[in-house]
N, C-alpha and C positions, 0 to 999 in steps of 0.2 A: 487461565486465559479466558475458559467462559465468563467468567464473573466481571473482567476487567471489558468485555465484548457488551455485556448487558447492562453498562455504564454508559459506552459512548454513544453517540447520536450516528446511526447508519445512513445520515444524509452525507456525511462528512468521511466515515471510514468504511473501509473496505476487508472484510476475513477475507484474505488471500489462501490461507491451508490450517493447519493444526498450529503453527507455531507465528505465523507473521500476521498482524493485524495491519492496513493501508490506506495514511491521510490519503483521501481522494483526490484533495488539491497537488499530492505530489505525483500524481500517477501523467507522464506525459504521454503513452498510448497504451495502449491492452488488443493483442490479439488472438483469434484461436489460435489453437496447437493441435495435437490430435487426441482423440481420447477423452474429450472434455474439458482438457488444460489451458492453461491461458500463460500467454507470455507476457509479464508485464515490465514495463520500462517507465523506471523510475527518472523525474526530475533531478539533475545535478547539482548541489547546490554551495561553488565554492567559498570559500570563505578565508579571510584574507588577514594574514599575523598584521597585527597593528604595531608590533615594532619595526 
């Protein structure tokens, strides 16, 4: 996961913790929590069977 973190461009992503890296463009809010923690809420993005 560090290797693939020191690829991408941190204008764009987000390390969220040890395991989830996060498009910026899909983050719709980020707030504290306690303890340091951040809640983040992801954009929903449905997507529709074309049959």
């Amino acid at each position: 996961m560090y290797d693939l973190e020191k690829q991408l461009n941190p204008k764009h992503f987000f390390r969220a913790n040890h395991q989830y890296i996060v498009n910026i463009d899909s983050i719709l809010f980020l707030e504290n929590y306690f303890r340091g923690k951040l809640i983040l809420r992801l954009k929903t993005i449905l997507m529709r069977n074309s049959q």
